[in-house]
N, C-alpha and C positions, 0 to 999 in steps of 0.2 A: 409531604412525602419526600419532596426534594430534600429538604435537610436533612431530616431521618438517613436517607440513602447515604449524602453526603458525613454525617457523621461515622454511620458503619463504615464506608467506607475507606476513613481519614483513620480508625482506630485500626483496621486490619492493616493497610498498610505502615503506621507509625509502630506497633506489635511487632511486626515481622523484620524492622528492622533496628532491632535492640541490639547492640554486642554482648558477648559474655569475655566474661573476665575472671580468671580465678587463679589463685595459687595452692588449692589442695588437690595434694597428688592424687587422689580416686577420680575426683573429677574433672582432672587436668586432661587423666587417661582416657574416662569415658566422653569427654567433648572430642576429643581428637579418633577415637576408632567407633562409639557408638555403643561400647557395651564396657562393663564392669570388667575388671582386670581379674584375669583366672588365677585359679592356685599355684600355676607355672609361671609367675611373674611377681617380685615383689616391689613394689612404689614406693619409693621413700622422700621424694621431693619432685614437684610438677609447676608449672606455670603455663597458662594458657591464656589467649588471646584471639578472638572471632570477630571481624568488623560484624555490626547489622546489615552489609550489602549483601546482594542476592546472590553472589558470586562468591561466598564463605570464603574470604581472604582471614589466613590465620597465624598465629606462630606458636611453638608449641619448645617448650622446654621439658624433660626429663628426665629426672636420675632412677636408675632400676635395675635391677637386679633378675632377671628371667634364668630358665632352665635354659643348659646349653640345646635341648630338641626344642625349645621354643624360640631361641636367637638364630639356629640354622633355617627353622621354618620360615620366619621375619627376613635373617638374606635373601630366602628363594623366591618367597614372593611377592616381594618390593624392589627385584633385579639389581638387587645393592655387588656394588666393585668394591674393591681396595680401592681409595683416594690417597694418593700418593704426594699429595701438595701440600699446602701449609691453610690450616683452618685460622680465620681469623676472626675470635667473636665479636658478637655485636656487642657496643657501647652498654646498651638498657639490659645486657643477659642479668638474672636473675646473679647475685652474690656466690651461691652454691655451686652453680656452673661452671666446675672446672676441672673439664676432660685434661687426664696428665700426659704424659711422653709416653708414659707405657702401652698405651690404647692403642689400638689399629682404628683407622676414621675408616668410615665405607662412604657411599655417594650411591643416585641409583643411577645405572648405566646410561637411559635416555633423559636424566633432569640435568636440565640448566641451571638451577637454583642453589641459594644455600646451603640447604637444608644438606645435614650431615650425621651419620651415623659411629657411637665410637663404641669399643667397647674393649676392654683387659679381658686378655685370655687366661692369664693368670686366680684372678678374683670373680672373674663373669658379671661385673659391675659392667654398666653400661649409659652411656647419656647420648639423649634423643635431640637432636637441634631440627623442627621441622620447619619451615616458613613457604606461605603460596601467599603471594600479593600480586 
């Protein structure tokens, strides 16, 4: 019975802490929010990253294209400012990854973190740099 126990119990914990790793944009989208990307949003390149620890450390790259009522909704409720500094990407960003001059970067008001938001008001292209470690 001990072992039995011991095995259940080595495969639920060795399970639960798998990472995921992907660079297709639907499910770049859907590992980072939870749900399928709506018809007010179009994905055109994504790369994701999930350690297996219990503390969902992540990083989260994304190129998109959303409706302007869906990029106002995403400032309001993720408390995003204008970032007025100088973004500097990381070494390992995906090839794709490259927010231009033209974008306005946002930040959210209370993160310490990388993680950066850009987007052309012009074209309504937009790229997602999220990271929690």
């Amino acid at each position: 019975m001990r072992i039995l126990t011991g095995i259940i119990l080595s495969s639920i914990l060795l399970t639960s802490c798998s990472e995921e790793r992907t660079s297709d944009p639907t499910y770049s989208y859907k590992y980072w929010t939870g749900t399928n990307p709506t018809d007010d949003i179009e994905i055109s390149k994504g790369a994701y990253w999930q350690s297996g620890h219990w503390t969902r450390e992540y990083i989260l790259y994304l190129k998109l294209k959303p409706t302007n009522k869906w990029w106002v909704e995403f400032v309001k409720q993720n408390n995003l400012l204008i970032d007025n500094g100088d973004f500097v990407k990381y070494s390992d960003s995906p090839g794709w990854f490259e927010p231009n001059d033209k974008m306005k970067i946002y930040k959210r008001a209370d993160d310490l973190s990388d993680s950066r938001y850009f987007r052309d008001n012009v074209t309504g292209e937009c790229y997602i740099f999220e990271i929690q470690l």
